[in-house]
Every structure is written in C-alpha cells, then in structure tokens.
C-alpha positions in Angstrom: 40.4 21.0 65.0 40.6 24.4 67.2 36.7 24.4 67.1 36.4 20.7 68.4 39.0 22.1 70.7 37.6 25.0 72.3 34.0 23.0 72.1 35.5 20.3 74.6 37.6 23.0 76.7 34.2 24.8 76.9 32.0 21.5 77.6 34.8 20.7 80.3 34.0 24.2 82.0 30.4 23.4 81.9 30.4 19.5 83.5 32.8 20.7 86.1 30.3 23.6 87.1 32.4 26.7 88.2 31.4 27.9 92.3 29.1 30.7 92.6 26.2 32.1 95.0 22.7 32.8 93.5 22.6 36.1 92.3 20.6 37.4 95.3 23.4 36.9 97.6 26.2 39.4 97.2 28.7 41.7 99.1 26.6 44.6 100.9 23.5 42.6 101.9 21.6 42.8 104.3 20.2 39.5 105.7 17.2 38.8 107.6 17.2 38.2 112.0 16.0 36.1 113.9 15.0 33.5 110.5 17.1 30.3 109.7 18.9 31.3 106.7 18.7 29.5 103.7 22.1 30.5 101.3 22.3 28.8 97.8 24.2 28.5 94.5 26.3 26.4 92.0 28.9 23.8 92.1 30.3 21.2 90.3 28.3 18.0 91.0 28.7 16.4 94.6 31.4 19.0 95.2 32.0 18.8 99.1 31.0 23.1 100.5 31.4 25.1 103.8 30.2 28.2 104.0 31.8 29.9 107.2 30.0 33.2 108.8 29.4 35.3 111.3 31.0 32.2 113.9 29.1 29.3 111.8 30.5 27.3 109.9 28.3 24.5 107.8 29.2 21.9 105.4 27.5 19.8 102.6 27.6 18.4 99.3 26.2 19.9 95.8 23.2 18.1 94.9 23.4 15.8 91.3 22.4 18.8 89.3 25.3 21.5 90.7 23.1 23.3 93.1 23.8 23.6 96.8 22.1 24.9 99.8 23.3 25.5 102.6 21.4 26.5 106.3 22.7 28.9 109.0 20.8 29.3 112.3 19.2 32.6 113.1 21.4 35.5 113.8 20.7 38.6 115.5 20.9 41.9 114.1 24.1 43.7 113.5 25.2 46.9 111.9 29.2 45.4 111.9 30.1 44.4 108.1 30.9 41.2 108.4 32.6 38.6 105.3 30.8 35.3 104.2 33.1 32.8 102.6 31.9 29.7 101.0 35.1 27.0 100.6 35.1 24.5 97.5 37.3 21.7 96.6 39.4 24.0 94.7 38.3 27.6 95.1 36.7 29.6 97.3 34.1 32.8 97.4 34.1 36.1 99.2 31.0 38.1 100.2 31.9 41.2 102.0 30.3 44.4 104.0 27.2 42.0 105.1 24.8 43.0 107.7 21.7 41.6 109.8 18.4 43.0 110.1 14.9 43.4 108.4 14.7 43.2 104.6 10.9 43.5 103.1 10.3 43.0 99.2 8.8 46.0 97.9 7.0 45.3 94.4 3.8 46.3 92.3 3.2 48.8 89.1 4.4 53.0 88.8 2.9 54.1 92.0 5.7 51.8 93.4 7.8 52.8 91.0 7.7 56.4 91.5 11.0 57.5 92.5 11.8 59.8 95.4 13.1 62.4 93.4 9.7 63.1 91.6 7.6 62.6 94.8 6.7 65.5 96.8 10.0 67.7 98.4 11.6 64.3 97.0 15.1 66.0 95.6 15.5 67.9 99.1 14.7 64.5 101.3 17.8 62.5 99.0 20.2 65.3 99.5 19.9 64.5 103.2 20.2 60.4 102.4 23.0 58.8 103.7 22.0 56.0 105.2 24.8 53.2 105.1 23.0 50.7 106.7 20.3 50.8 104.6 20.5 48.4 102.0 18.4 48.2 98.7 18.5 45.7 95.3 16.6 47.0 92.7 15.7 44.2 90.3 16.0 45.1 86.2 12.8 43.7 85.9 12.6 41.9 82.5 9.7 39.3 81.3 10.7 35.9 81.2 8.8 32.9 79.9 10.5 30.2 83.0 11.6 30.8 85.6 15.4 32.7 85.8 17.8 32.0 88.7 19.8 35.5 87.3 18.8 39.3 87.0 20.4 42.6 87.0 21.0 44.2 89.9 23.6 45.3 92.5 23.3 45.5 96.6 24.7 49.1 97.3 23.6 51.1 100.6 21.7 54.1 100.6 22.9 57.6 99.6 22.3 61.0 98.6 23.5 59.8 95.4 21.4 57.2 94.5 18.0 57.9 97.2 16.5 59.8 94.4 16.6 56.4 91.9 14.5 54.5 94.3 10.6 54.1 94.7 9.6 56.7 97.2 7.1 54.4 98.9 10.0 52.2 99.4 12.4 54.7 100.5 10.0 55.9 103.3 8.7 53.1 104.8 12.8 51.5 104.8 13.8 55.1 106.3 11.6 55.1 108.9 11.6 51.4 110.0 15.3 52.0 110.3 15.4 55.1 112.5 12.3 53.0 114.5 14.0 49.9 115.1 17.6 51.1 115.0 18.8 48.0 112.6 20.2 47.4 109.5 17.3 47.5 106.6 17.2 45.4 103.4 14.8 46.3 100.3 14.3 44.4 97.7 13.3 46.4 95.1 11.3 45.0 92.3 8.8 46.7 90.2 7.7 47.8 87.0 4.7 50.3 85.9 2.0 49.6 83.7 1.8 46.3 84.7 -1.4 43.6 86.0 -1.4 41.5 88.9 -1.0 38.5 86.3 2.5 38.7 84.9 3.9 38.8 88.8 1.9 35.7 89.4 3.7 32.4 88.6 2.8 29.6 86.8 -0.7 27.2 88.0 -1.4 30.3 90.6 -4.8 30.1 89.0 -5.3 26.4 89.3 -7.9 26.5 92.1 -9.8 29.1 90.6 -11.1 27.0 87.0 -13.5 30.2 86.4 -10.3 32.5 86.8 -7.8 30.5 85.0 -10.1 30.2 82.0 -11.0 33.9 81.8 -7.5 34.7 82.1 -6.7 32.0 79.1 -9.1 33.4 77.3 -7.7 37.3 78.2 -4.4 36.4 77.0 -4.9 34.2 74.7 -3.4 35.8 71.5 -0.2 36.8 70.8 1.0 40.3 72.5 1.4 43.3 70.7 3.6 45.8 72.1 2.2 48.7 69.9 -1.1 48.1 70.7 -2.5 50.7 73.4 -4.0 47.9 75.6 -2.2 46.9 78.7 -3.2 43.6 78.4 -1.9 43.6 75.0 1.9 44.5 76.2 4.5 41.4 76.1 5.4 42.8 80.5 1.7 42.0 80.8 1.6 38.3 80.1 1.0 35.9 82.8 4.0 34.8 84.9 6.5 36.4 83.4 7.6 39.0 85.6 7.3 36.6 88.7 10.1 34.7 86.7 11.8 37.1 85.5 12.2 39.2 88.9 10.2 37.4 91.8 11.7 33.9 91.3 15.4 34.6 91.2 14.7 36.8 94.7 12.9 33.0 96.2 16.1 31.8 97.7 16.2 35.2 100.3 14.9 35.1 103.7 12.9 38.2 103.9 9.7 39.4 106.6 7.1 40.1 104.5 5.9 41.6 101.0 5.2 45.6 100.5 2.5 45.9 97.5 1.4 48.7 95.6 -1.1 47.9 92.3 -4.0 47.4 90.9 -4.4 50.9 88.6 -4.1 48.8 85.6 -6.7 45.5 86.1 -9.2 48.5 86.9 -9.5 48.8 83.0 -10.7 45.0 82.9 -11.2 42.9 86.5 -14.7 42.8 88.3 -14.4 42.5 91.9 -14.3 39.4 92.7 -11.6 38.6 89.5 -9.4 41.3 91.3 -10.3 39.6 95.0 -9.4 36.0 93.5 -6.3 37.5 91.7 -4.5 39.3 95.1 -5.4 35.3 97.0 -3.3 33.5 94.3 -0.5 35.9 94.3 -0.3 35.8 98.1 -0.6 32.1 98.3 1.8 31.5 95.3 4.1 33.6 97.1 4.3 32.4 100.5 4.9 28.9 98.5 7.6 30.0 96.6 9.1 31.5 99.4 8.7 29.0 101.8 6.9 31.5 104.5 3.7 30.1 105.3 3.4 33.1 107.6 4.7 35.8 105.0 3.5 39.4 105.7 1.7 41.5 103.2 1.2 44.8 103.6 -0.8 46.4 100.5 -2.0 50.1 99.4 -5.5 51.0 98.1 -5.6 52.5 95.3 -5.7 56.6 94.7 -8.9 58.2 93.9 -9.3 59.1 90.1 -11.3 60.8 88.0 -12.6 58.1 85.9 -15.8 57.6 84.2 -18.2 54.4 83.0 -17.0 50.7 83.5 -13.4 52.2 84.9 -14.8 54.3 87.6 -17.0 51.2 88.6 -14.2 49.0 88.2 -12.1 51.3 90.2 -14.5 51.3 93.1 -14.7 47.8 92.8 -10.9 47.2 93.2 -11.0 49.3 96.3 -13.6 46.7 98.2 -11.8 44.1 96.5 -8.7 45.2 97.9 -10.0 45.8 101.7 -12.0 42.5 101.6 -8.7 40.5 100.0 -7.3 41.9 103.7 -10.1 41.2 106.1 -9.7 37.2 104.8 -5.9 36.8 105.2 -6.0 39.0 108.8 -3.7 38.8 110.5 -0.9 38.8 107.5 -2.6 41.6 105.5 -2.9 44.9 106.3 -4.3 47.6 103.6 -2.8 51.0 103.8 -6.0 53.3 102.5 -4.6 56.6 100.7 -7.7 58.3 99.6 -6.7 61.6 101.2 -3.4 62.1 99.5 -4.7 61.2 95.8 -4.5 63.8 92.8 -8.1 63.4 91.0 -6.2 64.7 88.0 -3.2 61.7 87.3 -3.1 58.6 88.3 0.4 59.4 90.2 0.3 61.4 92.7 3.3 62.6 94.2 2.6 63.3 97.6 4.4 59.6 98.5 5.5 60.4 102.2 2.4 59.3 103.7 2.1 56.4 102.0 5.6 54.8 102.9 4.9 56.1 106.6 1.4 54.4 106.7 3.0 50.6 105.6 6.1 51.2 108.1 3.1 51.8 110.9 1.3 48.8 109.8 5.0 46.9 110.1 6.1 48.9 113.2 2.6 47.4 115.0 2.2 44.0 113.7 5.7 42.7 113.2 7.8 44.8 115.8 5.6 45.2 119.0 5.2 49.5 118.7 2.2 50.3 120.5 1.5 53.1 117.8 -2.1 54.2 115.9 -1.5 52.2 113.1 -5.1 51.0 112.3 -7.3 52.7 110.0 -11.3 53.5 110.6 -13.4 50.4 109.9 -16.8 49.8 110.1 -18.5 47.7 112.7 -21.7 47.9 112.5 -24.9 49.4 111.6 -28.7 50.1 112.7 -31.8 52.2 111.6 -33.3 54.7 114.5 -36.8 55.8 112.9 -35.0 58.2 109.6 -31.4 58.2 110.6 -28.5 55.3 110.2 -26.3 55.1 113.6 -22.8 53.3 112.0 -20.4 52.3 114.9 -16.4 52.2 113.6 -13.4 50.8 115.5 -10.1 52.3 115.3 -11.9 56.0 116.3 -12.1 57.9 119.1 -13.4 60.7 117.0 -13.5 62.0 113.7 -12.1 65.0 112.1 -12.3 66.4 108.6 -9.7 67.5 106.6 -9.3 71.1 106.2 -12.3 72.1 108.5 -15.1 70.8 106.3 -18.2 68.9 106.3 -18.4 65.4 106.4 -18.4 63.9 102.7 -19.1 61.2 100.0 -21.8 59.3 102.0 -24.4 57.7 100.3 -27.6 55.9 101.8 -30.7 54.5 100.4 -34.0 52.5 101.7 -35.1 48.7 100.2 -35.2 50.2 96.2 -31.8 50.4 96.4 -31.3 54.1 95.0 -28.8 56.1 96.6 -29.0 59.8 97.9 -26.4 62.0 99.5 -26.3 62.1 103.0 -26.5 64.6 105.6 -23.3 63.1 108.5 -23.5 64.1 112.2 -20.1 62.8 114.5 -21.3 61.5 117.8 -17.7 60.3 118.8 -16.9 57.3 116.9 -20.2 57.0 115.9 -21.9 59.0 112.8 -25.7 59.2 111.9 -26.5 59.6 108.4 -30.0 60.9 107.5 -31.2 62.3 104.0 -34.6 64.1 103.2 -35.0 61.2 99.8 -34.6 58.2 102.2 -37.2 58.3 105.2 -36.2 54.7 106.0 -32.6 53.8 105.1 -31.7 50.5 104.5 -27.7 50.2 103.1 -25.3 53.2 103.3 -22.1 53.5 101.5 -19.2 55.5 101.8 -16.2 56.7 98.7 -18.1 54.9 95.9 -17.2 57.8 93.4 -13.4 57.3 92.4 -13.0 60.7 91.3 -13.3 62.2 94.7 -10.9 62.7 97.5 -11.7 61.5 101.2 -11.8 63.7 103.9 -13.0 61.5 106.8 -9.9 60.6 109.4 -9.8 59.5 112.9 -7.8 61.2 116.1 -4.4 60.0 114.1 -5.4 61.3 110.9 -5.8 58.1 109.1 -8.8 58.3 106.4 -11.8 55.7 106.5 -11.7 53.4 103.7 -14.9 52.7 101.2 -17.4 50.1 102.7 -20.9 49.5 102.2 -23.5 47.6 104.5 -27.2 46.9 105.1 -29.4 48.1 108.1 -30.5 45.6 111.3 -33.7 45.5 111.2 
C-alpha cells in the first residue's frame, strides 16, 4: 500500500511537471547583445509563463510536452547585475547577478583544455585574475548516446581562485576581448582531450557525405574498448556523443560564434580531405543546432610535431585541411596559424598566450570593427622568372625571421615533382625561391615537415601558414 502510495505521489510530481530553466540559464550569466534572446525550460503542460527582465516582460504557454520558450528582444550590454524571474501558475523562479555582453563557445581536445596554470607564466597571470565580469561555464563533459538537456556545471565569474582551472586559450582570448571591448564576457567552456572531431559531431552530420559516413561506420563499427591504446577505440571517441553530452544541452544559448582548437588526434587516421569534410559537417551541424546561420568560427592550426611516417604526412595534411576548411566558409572562419610557438618535443606546448591573443584579434577585426593586423600571411600568387619562383603574399608589408635567421622550410621542385630545399630572398612582400637541383621550378611548398617550427612572420609578427602551389607558365 505505501509503495502504490509513494508511486502515485511520485507519478503526480511527474504529470504536473515542476518549473525550471534549462540548465544553461542560471544566476551569474552572461547573455549575449544585440541577439533576440531565446530563454527555455520546463513546466507543467499548457502552464500559462512570464518571464520578466531587464524592463521586458513576455508571456506564453508550455507547449503539450512541458517545454517552454520564451523570446526577449535584443538588449544592450550591461555590466549592472540584473534578476530574471520567470512567473508560473503556482511558483515562481529567480535568476540573479545576470549581465549582457559577448559570450563565445570555446571547445575542441587538450590543447583547449590546457589550463592556465600549466601554460607559460600561467600561475603568476591567475594571481592577478579578478575579473568579475567575466563569466565562464565549464561543461563536465560526459559521453552520451542522445541527446541531454542537463550537464554539470556552474556560472561563476572569474578569479584568482579559479583562473588557473580554465583552458588558457580560453582565458586569453576572454581577457582580452574584455579589456578591448570594455563588456561583460561569457565562455562557454566545453572540452575534453584526446578526443576526434566525430564524437562532437551530432547525429546524420555525415549524411551528405555517403563516402564519409560509410568510412566512419566502418571506423567505429565495433564495440569501444576503453583499455585499448587506440583513440578511436575510447567509449569519449564515439560519434555524437560528446555533442550530446555537452554541445546539445549548451543549443538553447544565444552565443557569437565558436572558438575551436583540435585535430591532434584524427592526424593518427583522417586523409585530408576526410579531415576537410569532417570540420564542414561540424560547422554546418552546428550553426543548425544553434539556429545561427551566420555562426562565427574561429579555429587554430595545429602545432608542429615531431612525427614520423603516415602521422607526419597526416599531420601536414590536417594543416592544409584545416586552412582550406577556412578559405571555403570565408567570411565566418578564420584559422589562427601557431607554427611559431609549437614545442617539436610534446604535443602541448605551453606557451598558450599567443594563441588566445591571435583568436581575440581574429574576433576584435571581424566581429567588432578594430582596425588591428589580425590577418595572417597568405599566398596570392605565383610565377617562374628563368631559375627563380617570384610568390606574391597579402597580409605583408615585409617579412622578418624570427630570432635573426635565414628564411626556412621552403621546398620547390620542377614538372618531376621532387622537391629540393630552397634558397629564399625577401623583396618586400614578395620572396624568390631558387635552388641549384631545380633549374626550372614548377610547384613550391612551404612547412610540409611537421616536426619543424616556422620562422616566417610578417611586420606584426604573425607566421605564414603551410601552402603549396604550381608555377604560371
């Protein structure tokens, strides 16, 4: 009798549907300006709701199934804590401390995931972190096989007590679009090392790719292992189930765009093209879930490692994949290029600052109007002159090299297609390549060995990226 009791008391509970805000929304947000704003949860069935804030108030009904959502026009930034209260037919909910600003998703494998207090001068920089208006939710990622409206995870602003927890990418691109912009700064913080591109992709991502989807079937196709030393062996690694275990419960938040760091760990198994196809269905999947047609993406390339056989062609391979992924989606990605601050010797290096500070530019140009050098060295253009290559580059006035030495890791070769060192002379923004092998070049590449560092910047110190081409005739 008490069972059937408690069973009905607890079935009672259940129909009625008790008022709540999905999990992204909580006291000590930060929302997104200038963006109609989208706030969702749980109700009882056709349970009448107004959610009042910040002067607006706006009313509606629970849908059939318990969930509500309800629309608040754009609001401009403020650093004053303000309450939202959302008003049921028989209780009511309190957010407080909430501001308005810029939030930005940070996600991707451990070079995201590297906190700031292992980066470089990392413990010093979080001493001197009090940032109150900078917000950050960092997701306990967990794999999921659907899709989870929950996670774990608290909105808390920034400290000297907890700076050192967070990714040091996201730390310094959040610091400095704060100071920038002088506004309020959301992160949503959700990442996880070791991990592919597929398990933060959701589900039929892959569907207009057949080749892909099959491969990927066939990659995954047996049981996962967690002991086995194989990333794609690892239960975090299967498809979709990091998107639904920390992407999809994030999909009901207004955000500008997407911070991305990965790749080191499809360099062990993706061509290419795999890796190009794999960053389009993320994005696109994204920008659906999210409802941002015009979602921003800023993404890093890669570190230089010292690799050898199919990795270290892989690895080069992901680096064009990664720069070419950008060129198609212009103007909504931009690729951050790093090759200067790698460590040959561990695939984390620690020297994070420049990295956060190169996506903030990126975000301070595109998104905010700062007319700042943001834009790395990319090549325009190239032409034979009797023995010597003349390559043209935009985003150079003229070149320096790092630490005062020569010009480095240029390649060229004539119609066979074998490649010799080259000798590099600047002429401005324009370098001639030459080598005593080659007495008529025909293609000339640049960074095709992953286990060296760059050394080739323009006037603002930002490196040149790998790229290859073939010679006008």
């Amino acid at each position: 009798m008490k069972k059937t009791m408690i069973f009905a008391v607890l079935a009672s509970v259940f129909c009625c549907g008790a008022l709540e805000f999905d999990g992204v929304f909580q006291s000590h947000m930060v929302l997104q300006q200038g963006r109609t704003l989208a706030v969702s949860g749980r109700a009882a069935p056709g349970e009448r709701l107004t959610l009042d804030f910040a002067g607006q108030k706006v009313s509606d009904r629970a849908g059939e199934d318990g969930h509500w959502r309800l629309a608040l026009s754009p609001l401009a930034a403020s650093g004053t804590p303000r309450s939202m209260i959302l008003t049921g037919e028989k209780e009511s909910l309190k957010l407080d401390d909430i501001l308005v600003g810029e939030v930005w998703l940070c996600s991707g494998q451990s070079n995201m995931h590297w906190p700031l207090a292992l980066s470089l001068n990392g413990r010093e920089t979080a001493t001197e972190s009090d940032f109150p208006r900078i917000r950050t939710l960092r997701i306990g990622v967990s794999a999921a096989e659907t899709p989870q409206k929950s996670f774990k995870g608290k909105w808390q602003a920034l400290t000297s007590k907890n700076a050192g927890g967070l990714s040091a990418v996201a730390f310094y691109f959040g610091r400095k679009l704060h100071k920038e912009l002088n506004v309020p700064v959301g992160l949503l913080c959700a990442y996880q090392g070791g991990t592919m591109i597929e398990p933060w992709t959701p589900a039929g991502a892959y569907d207009a790719y057949p080749e892909l989807k099959k491969s990927v079937a066939e990659r995954f196709g047996k049981a996962p292992d967690p002991k086995s030393k194989s990333p794609k062996d690892w239960p975090r690694n299967q498809p979709n189930v990091l998107y639904n275990g920390a992407i999809h419960p994030l999909t009901p938040c207004a955000f500008r765009g997407v911070v991305w760091y990965q790749g080191c760990s499809n360099v062990w198994y993706d061509t290419q093209e795999e890796y190009l196809l794999k960053q389009q269905a993320l994005f696109d999947s994204w920008k659906k879930a999210f409802g941002n047609p015009g979602m921003k993406f800023y993404t890093v390339q890669i570190a230089p490692l010292k690799r050898s056989g199919t990795a270290a062609r892989n690895h080069v391979g992901i680096w064009l994949s990664q720069q070419e992924f950008a060129d198609r989606n212009q103007p909504a990605v931009k690729l951050a290029v790093i090759n200067d601050v790698g460590d040959l010797k561990t695939i984390h290096p620690v020297n994070k600052e420049p990295v956060g500070l190169r996506l903030a530019d990126l975000a301070l140009k595109y998104d905010y109007g700062k007319d700042i050098p943001a834009d790395f060295p990319r090549f325009r253009s190239g032409k034979r002159e009797s023995s010597i290559l003349r390559l043209v580059f935009e985003h150079v006035k003229a070149w320096k090299t790092l630490h005062g030495k020569e010009i480095r890791n240029f390649e060229i070769a004539g119609t066979d297609g074998k490649f010799f060192p080259a000798r590099v002379k600047a002429d401005g923004a324009i370098l001639l390549l030459s080598a005593p092998e080659v007495p008529e070049p025909a293609a000339a590449r640049y960074m095709f060995d992953c286990g060296r560092l760059g050394n080739l910047v323009n006037e603002a110190g930002l490196p040149l990226g790998t790229f290859e081409m073939r010679s006008e005739k």
